[in-house]
NUTORMAR-249138 format. One line per 5 residues: for each residue x negated, y, z negated of C-alpha. Coordinates in pm, 1 decimal, decimal comma, always signed. Layout:
# NUTORMAR-249138
X/Y/Z ~ ...
***
This chain:
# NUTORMAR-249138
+1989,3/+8976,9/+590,2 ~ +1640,0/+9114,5/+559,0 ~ +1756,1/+9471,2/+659,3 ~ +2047,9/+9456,0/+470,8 ~ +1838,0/+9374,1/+148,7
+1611,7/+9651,7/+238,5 ~ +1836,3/+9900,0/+291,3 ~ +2054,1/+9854,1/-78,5 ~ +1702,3/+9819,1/-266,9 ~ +1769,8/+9454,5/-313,6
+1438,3/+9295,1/-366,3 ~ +1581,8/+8953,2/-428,5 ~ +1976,6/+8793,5/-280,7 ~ +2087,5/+8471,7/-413,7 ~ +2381,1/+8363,5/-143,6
+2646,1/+8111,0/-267,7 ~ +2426,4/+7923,0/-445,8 ~ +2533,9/+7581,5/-594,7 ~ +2391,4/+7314,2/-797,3 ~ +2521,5/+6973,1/-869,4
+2433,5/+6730,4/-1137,1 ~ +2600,1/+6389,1/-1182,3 ~ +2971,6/+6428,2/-1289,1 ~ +2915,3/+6812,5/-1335,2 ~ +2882,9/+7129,1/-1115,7
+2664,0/+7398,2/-1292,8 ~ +2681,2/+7680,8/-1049,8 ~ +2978,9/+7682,8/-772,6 ~ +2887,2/+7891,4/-514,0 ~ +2726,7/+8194,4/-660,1
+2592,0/+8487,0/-509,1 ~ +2327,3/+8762,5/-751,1 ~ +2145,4/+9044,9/-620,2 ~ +1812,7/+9191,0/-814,3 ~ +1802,4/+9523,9/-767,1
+1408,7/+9662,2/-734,8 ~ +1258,5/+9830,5/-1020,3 ~ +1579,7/+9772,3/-1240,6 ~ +1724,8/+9596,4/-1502,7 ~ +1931,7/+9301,3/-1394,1
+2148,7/+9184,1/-1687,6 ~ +2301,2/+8785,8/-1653,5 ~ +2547,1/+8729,0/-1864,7 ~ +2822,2/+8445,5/-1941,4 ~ +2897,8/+8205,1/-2224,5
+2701,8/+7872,5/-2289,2 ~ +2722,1/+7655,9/-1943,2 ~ +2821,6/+7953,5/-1752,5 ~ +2509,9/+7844,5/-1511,9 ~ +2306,0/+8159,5/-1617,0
+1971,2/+7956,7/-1694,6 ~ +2049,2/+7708,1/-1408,1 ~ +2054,2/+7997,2/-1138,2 ~ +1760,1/+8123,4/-1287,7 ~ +1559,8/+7795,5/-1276,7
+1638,7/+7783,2/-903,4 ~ +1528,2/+8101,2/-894,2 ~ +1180,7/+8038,9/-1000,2 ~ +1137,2/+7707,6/-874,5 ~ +1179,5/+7462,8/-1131,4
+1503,8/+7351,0/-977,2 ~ +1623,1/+7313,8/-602,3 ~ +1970,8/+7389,7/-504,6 ~ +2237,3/+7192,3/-406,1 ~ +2316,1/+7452,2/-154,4
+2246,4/+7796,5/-77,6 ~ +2015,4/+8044,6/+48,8 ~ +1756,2/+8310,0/-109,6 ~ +1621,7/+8579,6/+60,9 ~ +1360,2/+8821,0/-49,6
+1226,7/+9155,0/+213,5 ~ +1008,9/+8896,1/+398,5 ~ +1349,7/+8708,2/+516,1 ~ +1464,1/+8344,1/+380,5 ~ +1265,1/+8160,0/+89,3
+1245,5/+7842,7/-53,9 ~ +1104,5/+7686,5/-353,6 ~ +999,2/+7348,1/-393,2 ~ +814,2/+7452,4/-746,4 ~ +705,1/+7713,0/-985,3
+389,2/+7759,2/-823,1 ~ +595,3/+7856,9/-431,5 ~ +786,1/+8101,7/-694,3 ~ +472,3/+8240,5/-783,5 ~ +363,7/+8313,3/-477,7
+630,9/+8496,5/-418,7 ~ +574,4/+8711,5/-731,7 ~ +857,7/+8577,0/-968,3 ~ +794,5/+8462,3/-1339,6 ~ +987,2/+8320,8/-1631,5
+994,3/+8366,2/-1996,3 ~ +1220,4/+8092,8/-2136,2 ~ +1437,3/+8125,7/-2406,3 ~ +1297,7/+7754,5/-2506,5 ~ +929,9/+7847,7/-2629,1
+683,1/+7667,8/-2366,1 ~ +382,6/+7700,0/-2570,5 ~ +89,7/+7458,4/-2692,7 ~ +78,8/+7508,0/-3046,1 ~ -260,5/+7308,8/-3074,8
-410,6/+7540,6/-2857,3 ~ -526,5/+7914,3/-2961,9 ~ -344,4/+8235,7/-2828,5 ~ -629,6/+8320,2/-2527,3 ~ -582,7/+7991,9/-2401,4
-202,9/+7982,2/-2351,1 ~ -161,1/+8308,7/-2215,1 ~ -398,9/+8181,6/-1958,4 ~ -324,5/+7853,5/-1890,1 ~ -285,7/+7770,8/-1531,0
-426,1/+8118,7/-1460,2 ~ -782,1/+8021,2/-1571,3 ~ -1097,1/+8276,2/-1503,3 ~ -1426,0/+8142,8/-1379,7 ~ -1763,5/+8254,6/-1443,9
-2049,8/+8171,7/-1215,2 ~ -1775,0/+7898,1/-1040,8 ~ -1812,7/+7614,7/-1318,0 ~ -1749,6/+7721,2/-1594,0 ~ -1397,8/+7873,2/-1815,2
-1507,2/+8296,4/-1887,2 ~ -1367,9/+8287,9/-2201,5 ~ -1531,4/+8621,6/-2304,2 ~ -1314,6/+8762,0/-2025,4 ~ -1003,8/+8564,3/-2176,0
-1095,1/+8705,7/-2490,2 ~ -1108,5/+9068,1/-2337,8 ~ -752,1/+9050,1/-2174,2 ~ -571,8/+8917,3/-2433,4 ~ -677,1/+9133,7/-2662,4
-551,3/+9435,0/-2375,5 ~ -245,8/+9248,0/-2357,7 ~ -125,1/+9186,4/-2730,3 ~ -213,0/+9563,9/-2809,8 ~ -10,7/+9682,9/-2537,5
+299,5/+9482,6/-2667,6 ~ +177,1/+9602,2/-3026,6 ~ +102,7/+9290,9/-3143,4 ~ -272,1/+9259,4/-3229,0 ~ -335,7/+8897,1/-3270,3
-674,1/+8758,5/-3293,4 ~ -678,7/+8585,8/-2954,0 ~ -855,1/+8299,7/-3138,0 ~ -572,4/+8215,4/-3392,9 ~ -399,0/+7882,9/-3330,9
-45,7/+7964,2/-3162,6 ~ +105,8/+7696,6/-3428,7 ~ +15,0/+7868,8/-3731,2 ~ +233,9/+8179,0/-3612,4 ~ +586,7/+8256,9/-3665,5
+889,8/+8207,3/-3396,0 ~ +844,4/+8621,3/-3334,7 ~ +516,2/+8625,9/-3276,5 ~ +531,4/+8307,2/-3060,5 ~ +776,1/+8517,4/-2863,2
+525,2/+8773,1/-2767,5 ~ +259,3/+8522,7/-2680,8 ~ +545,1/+8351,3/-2455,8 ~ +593,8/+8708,9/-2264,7 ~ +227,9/+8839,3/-2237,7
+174,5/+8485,3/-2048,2 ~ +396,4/+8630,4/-1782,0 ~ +239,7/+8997,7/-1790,3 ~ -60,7/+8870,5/-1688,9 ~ +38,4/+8722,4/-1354,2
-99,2/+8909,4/-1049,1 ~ +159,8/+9077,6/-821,2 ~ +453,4/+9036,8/-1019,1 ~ +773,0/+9137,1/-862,9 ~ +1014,9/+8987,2/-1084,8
+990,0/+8889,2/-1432,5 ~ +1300,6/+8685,0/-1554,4 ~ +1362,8/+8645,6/-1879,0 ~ +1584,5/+8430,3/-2071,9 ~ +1745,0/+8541,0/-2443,9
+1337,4/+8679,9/-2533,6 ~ +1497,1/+8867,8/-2801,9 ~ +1613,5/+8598,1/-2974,0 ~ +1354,2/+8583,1/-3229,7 ~ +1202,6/+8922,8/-3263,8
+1267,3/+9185,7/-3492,7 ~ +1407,6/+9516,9/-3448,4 ~ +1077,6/+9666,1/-3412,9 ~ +961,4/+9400,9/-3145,5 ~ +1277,8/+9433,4/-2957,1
+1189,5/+9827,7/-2929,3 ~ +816,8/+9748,3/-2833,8 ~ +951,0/+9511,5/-2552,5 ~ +1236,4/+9709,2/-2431,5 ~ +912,4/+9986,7/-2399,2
+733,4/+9765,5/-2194,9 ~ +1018,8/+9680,4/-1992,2 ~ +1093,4/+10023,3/-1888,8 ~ +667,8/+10035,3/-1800,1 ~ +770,0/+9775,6/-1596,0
+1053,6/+9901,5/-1416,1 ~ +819,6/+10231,0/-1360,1 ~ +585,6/+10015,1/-1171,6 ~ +872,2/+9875,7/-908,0 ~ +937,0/+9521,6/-1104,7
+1251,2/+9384,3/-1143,9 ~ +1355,4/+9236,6/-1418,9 ~ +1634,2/+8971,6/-1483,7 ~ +1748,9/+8955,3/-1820,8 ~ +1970,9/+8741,3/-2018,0
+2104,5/+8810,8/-2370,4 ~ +2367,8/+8723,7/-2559,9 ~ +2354,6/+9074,4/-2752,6 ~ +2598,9/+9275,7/-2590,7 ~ +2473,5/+9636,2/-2743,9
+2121,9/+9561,6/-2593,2 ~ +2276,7/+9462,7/-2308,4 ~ +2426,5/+9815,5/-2244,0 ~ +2071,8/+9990,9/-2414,1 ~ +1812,5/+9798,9/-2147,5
+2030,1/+9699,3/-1859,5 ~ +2103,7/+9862,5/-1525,0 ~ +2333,4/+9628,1/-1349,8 ~ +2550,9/+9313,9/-1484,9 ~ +2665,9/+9065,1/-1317,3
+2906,0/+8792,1/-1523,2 ~ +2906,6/+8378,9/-1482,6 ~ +3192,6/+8208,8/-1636,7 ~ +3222,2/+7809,6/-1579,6 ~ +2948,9/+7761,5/-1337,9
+3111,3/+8096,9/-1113,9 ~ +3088,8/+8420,9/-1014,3 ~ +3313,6/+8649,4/-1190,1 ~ +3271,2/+9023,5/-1158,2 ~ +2955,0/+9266,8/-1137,7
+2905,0/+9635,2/-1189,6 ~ +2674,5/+9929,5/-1277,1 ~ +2612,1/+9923,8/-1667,7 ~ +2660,2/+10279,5/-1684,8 ~ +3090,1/+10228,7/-1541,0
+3180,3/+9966,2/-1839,9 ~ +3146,6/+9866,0/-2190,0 ~ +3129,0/+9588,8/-2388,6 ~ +3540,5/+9531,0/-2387,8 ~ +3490,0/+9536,2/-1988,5
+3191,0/+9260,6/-2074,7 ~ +3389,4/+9039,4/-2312,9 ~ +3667,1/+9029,5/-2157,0 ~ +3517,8/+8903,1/-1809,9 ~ +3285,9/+8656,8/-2029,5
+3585,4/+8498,2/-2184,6 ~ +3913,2/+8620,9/-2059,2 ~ +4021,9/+8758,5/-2394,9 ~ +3830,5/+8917,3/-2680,9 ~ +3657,9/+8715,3/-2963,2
+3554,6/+8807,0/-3253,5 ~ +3404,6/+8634,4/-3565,8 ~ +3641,6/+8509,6/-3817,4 ~ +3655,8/+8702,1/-4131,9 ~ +3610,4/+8569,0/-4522,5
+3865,2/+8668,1/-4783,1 ~ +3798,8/+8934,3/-5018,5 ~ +3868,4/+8957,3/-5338,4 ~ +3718,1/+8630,6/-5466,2 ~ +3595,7/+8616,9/-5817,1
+3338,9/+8418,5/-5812,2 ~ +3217,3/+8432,9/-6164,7 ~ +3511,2/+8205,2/-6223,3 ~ +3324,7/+7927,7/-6006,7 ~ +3103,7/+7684,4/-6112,6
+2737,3/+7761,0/-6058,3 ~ +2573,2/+7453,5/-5800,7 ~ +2225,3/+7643,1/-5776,3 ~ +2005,1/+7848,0/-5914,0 ~ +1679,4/+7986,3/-5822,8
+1459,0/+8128,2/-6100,9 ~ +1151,9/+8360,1/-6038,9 ~ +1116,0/+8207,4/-5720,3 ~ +710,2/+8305,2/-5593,3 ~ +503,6/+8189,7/-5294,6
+140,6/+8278,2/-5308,1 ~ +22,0/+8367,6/-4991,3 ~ -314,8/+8213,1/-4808,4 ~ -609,7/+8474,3/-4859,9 ~ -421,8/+8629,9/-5117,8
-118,4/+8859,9/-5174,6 ~ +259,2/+8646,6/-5174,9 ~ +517,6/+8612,3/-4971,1 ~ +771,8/+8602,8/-5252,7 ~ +761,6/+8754,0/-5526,3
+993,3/+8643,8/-5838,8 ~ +1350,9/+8601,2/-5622,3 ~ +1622,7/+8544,3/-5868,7 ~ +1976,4/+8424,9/-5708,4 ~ +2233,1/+8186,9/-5784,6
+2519,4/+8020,6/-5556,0 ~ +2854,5/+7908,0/-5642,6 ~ +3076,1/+7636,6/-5511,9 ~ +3234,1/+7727,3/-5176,0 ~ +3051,9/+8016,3/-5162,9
+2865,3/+8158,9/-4835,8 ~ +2589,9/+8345,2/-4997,7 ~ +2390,1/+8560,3/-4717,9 ~ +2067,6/+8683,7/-4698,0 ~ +2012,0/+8916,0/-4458,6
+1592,0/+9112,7/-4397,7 ~ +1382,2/+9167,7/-4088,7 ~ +1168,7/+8898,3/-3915,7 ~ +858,0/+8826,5/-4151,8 ~ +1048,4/+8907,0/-4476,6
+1059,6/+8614,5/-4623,0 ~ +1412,2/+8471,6/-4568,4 ~ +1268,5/+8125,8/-4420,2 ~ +1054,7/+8044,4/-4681,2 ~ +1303,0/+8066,5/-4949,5
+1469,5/+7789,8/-4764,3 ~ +1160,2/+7609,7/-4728,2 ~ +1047,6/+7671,3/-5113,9 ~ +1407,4/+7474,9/-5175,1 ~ +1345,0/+7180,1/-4899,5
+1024,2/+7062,7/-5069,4 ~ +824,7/+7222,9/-4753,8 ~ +684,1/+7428,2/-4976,0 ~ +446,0/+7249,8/-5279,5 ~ +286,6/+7530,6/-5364,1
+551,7/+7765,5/-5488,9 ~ +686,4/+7867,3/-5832,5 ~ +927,3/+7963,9/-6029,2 ~ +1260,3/+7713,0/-6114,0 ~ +1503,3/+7584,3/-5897,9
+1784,1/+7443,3/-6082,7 ~ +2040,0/+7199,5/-5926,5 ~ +2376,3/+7171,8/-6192,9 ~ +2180,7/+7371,1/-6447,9 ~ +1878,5/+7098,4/-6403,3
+1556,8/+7168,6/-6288,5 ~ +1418,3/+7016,3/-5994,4 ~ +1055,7/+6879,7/-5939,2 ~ +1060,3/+6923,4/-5579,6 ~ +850,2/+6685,7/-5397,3
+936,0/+6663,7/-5042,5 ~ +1200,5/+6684,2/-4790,8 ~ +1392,7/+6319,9/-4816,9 ~ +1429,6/+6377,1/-5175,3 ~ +1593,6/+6699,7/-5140,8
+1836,9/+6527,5/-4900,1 ~ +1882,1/+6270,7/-5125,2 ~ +1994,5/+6553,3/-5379,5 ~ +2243,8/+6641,1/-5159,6 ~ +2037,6/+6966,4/-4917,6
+2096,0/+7001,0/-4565,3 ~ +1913,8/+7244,7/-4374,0 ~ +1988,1/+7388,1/-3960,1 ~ +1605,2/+7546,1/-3921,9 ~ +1600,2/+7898,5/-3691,8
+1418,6/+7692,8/-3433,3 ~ +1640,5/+7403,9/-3347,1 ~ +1435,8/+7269,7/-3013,0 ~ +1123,6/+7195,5/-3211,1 ~ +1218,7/+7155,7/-3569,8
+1602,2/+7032,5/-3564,9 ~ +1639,5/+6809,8/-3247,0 ~ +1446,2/+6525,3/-3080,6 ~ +1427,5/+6577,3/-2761,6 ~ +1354,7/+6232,4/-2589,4
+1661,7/+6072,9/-2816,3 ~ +2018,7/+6103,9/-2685,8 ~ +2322,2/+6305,2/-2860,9 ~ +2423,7/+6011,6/-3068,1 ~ +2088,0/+5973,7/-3186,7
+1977,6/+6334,2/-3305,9 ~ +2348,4/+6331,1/-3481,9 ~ +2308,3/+6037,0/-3668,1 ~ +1879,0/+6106,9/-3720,3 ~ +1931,6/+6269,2/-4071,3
+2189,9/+5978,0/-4249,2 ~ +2017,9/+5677,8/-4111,0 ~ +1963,3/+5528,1/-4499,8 ~ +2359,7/+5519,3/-4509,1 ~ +2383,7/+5292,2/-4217,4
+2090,9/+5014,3/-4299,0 ~ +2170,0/+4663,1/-4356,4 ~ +1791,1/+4494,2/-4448,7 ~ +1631,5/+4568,9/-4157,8 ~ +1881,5/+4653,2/-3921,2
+2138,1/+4939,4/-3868,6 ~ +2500,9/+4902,2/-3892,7 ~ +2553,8/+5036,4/-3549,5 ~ +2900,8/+5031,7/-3545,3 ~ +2939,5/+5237,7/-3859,3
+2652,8/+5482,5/-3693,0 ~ +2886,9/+5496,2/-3378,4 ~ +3192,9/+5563,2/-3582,4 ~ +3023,2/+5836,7/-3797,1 ~ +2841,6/+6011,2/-3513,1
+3247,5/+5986,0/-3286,3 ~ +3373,5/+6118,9/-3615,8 ~ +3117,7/+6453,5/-3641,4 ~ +3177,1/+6543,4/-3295,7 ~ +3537,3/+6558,8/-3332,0
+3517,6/+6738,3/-3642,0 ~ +3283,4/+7026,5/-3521,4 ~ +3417,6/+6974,6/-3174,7 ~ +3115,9/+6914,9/-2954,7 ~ +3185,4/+6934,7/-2595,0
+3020,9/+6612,6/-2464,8 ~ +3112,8/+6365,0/-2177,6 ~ +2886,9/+6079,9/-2345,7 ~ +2704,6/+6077,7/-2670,6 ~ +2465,2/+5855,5/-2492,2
+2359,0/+6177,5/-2247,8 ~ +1992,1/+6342,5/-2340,6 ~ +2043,8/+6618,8/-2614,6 ~ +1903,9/+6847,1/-2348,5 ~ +2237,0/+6813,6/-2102,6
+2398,7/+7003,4/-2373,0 ~ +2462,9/+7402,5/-2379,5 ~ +2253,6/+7570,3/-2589,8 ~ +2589,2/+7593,7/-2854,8 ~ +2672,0/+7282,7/-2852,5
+2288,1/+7163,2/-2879,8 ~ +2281,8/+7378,1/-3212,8 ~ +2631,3/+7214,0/-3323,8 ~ +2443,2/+6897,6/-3300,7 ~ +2181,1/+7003,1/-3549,8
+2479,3/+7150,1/-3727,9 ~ +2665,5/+6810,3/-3725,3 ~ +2329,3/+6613,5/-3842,5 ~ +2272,9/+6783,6/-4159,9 ~ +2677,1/+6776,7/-4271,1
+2680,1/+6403,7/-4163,6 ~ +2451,8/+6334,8/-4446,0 ~ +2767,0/+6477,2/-4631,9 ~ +2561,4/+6765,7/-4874,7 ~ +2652,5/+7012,1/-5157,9
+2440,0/+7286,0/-5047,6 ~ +2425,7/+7374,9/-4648,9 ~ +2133,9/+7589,9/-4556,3 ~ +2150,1/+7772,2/-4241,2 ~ +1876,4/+7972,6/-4118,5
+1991,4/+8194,2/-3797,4 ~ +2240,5/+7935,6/-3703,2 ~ +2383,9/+8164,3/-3420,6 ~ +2051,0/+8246,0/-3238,4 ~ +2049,1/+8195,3/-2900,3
+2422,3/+8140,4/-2809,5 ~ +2700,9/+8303,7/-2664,6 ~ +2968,1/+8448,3/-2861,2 ~ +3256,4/+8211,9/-2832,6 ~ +2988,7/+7936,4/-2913,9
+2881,6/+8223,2/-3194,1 ~ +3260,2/+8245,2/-3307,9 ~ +3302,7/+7823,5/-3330,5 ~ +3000,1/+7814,3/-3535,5 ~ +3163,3/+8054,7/-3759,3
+3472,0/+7880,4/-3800,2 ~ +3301,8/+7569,5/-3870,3 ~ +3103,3/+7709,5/-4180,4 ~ +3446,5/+7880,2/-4303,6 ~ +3606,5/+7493,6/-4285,8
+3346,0/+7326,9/-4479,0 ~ +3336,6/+7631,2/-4764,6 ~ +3674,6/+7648,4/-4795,0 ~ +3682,3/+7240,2/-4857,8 ~ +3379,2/+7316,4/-5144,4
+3073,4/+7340,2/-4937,7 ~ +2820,7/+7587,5/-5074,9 ~ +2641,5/+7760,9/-4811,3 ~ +2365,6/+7977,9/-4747,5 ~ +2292,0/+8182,1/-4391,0
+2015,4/+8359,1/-4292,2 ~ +2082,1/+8616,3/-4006,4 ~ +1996,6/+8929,8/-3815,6 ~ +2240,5/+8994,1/-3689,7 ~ +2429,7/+9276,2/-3894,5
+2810,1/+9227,8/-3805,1 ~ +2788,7/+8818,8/-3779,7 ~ +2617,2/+8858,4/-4174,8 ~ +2868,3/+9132,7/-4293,9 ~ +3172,3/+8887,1/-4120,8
+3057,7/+8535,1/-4276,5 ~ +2929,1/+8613,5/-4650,2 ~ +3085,7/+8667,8/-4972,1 ~ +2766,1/+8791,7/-5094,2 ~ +2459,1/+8890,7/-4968,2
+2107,8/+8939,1/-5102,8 ~ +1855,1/+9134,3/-4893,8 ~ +1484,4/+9057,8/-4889,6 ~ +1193,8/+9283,1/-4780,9 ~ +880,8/+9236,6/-4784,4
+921,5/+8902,4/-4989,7 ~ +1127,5/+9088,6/-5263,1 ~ +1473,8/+9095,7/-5303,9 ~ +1584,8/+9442,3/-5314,5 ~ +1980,6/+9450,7/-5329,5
+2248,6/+9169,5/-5383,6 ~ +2617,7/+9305,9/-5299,9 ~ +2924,3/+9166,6/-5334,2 ~ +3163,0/+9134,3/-5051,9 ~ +3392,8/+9509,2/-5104,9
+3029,3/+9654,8/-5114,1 ~ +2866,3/+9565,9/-4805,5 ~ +2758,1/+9830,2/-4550,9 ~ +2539,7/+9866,4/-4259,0 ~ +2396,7/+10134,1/-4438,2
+2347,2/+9944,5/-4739,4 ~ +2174,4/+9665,1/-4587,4 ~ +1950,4/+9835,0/-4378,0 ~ +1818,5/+10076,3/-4611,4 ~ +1746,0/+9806,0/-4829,9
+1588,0/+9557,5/-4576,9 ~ +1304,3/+9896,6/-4543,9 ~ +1348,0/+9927,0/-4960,6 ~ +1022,2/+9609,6/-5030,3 ~ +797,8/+9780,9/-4772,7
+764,4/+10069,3/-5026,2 ~ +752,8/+9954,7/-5327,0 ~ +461,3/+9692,1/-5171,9 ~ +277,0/+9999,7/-5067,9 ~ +266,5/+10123,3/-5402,4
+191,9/+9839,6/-5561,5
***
């Protein structure tokens, strides 16, 4: 084996590797090369076993079965740190940060430099991270508490941790695109290539096909736990990828056009909306919108535009913001979050493992979290109208789950965001606020999702979605507005949306803040 791998450039072979959990099989027998200096692209829908064949991979879990082999012959990994060793790192698509601690100290956590053998040389710390974060064009104060940053920025700090480790040979990484913005994605796809220069293999997963066939070399394609098919990226496309992901195209369902909505009554209304920003300066600056009843409305800007906190100005996260929001032509004073559900506001948050699940509670549980004033009886829950609500949601939104009882974490990463989904319509609202509610998932999890907001706006939902993602946003909304820079810079009806449109104005707030 250990000539064979030298001789095809193979600096890593997984062979029939299998992995077993009670009443499921996650991988079944699958063999993945890693091809030195190259990109190695991992692809297959939610549960496919992608991120379970990478966690064997770098030691956080031990196979069932199976062999790995790297140019020194057999290997086996009873932890991260035997991975190491070996030269093999992880950026998860989960963050894995400690947002108490500042950026300098998470990049080099467990990788700790001494001075004078007693002491942390934080200077040195200091130095490197600094090195580090200008490199991936991100020049962070290395002192700045990782929790005060956004989810992009948190990316970056999650993938200089990993650029830092000494004799790297291969650096897997797990949807770290997720998050970023187009610019980011450029800067690390830059850095990848620096990479690649230097002889490291990387192993990439993404659920964006067109960066898959941008950044990757080689593909190889899971479906259900197996091996399906593999093959130089430069001999497919992304028919050839779809169809071995799913076994038949998908694609996202499409609105109707035509709609007038000026016939429809008016649920919200957002007046002059403005969010002062700390040390001067806003992030939003008078945003004027207005959403009708069984409408999607869309807003679509880069990462750091201010999309999030108009969502947050409207959940009461946000005290210190003006401007009116009106509710049924009635002003709200906006306290805090509970009232706002009270009102009849649900919100799915970008970042559903730390803001819209809890992780040590079960399915049932993180379902039910939201509604839990509906089910109280004095000082007890009515826990067999809690079951029957919670059996109800996941049959409605169709949740693929054994046992609501199981940890929220035995869930796909689809069905884990259906969950938060499924929380914030259990507490039955009129306005449905989704903030990247496809991020991070494949794209027949992408497509359910999809069809599940069409359902509840054609029964009189009103719904707003934040996204990225060009083609899911033109698909979904019968309006969008586009933010830059914290101003809203276009609002176009569904016969006048364009790529072209939206991008130019997603750019449009950057120059009319300069010349302000």
């Amino acid at each position: 084996m250990t000539n064979q791998v030298l001789q095809n450039n193979i600096c890593l072979h997984a062979e029939k590797m299998s992995k077993i959990y009670p009443g499921t099989k996650a991988l079944d027998d699958v063999s993945f090369d890693v091809y030195k200096g190259k990109v190695n692209v991992l692809i297959g829908e939610n549960g496919a076993g992608k991120s379970t064949l990478m966690k064997i991979i770098a030691g956080i879990e031990q196979p069932s079965s199976g062999k790995i082999f790297m140019q020194d012959g057999e290997v086996y990994f009873k932890n991260v740190n035997d991975a190491r060793a070996c030269g093999i790192g992880i950026i998860h698509q989960e963050l894995s940060l400690f947002p108490n601690l500042n950026v300098y100290q998470n990049i080099f956590m467990s990788k700790e430099k001494t001075q004078h053998k007693i002491g942390l040389n934080n200077p040195e710390h200091i130095r490197l991270t600094k090195i580090i974060m200008e490199k991936l064009e991100h020049p962070i104060d290395p002192t700045t508490i990782v929790g005060d940053l956004r989810v992009g920025q948190q990316q970056m700090i999650e993938i200089a941790r990993n650029l830092i480790q000494d004799d790297l040979k291969i650096l897997i990484m797990d949807e770290p695109t997720s998050s970023l913005s187009e610019q980011e994605v450029h800067v690390l796809f830059k850095i990848m290539r620096e990479l690649n220069a230097e002889g490291i293999s990387i192993v990439y997963i993404s659920h964006r096909l067109e960066e898959i066939m941008q950044i990757g070399d080689y593909v190889t394609i899971l479906r259900d736990g197996k091996f399906i098919d593999s093959s130089a990226v430069a001999d497919i496309d992304i028919s050839w990828i779809v169809q071995k992901m799913v076994g038949k195209g998908k694609s996202y369902p499409q609105r109707q056009q035509n709609i007038d909505w000026s016939k429809h009554e008016k649920v919200l209304e957002v007046k002059n909306l403005t969010l002062p920003k700390k040390g001067g300066g806003y992030l939003l600056q008078n945003i004027n919108f207005n959403l009708k009843k069984g409408e999607i409305l869309g807003i679509y800007g880069l990462m750091g535009a201010g999309r999030t906190e108009i969502f947050e100005c409207i959940m009461g996260l946000r005290p210190e913001h003006t401007g009116d929001i009106l509710l049924h032509e009635q002003k709200l004073n906006i306290h805090n979050v509970t009232e706002q559900i009270e009102r009849g506001f649900a919100m799915v948050p970008e970042d559903r493992q730390s803001e819209g699940l809890i992780q040590t509670m079960n399915i049932g549980k993180n379902i039910s979290l939201s509604s839990l004033k509906k089910y109280a009886k004095g000082l007890f829950l009515n826990t067999h109208q809690e079951e029957t609500s919670i059996d109800n949601e996941i049959n409605a939104i169709h949740i693929k789950v054994a046992d609501k009882k199981l940890p929220i974490l035995s869930l796909s990463g689809g069905n884990q965001q259906k969950v938060v989904i499924g929380k914030g319509l259990l507490t039955q609202p009129q306005i449905l606020l989704l903030d990247e509610p496809s991020r991070g998932i494949d794209i027949g999890a992408k497509t359910d999702v999809f069809d599940i907001i069409n359902h509840y706006a054609d029964a009189g939902l009103s719904i707003i979605v934040i996204s990225s993602e060009l083609e899911e946003i033109e698909a979904i909304a019968d309006r969008i507005i586009v933010i830059s820079n914290g101003i809203k810079t276009a609002e176009l009806l569904k016969n006048e949306i364009t790529e072209d449109k939206l991008v130019m104005a997603s750019y449009e707030g950057h120059t009319t803040a300069s010349a302000v």
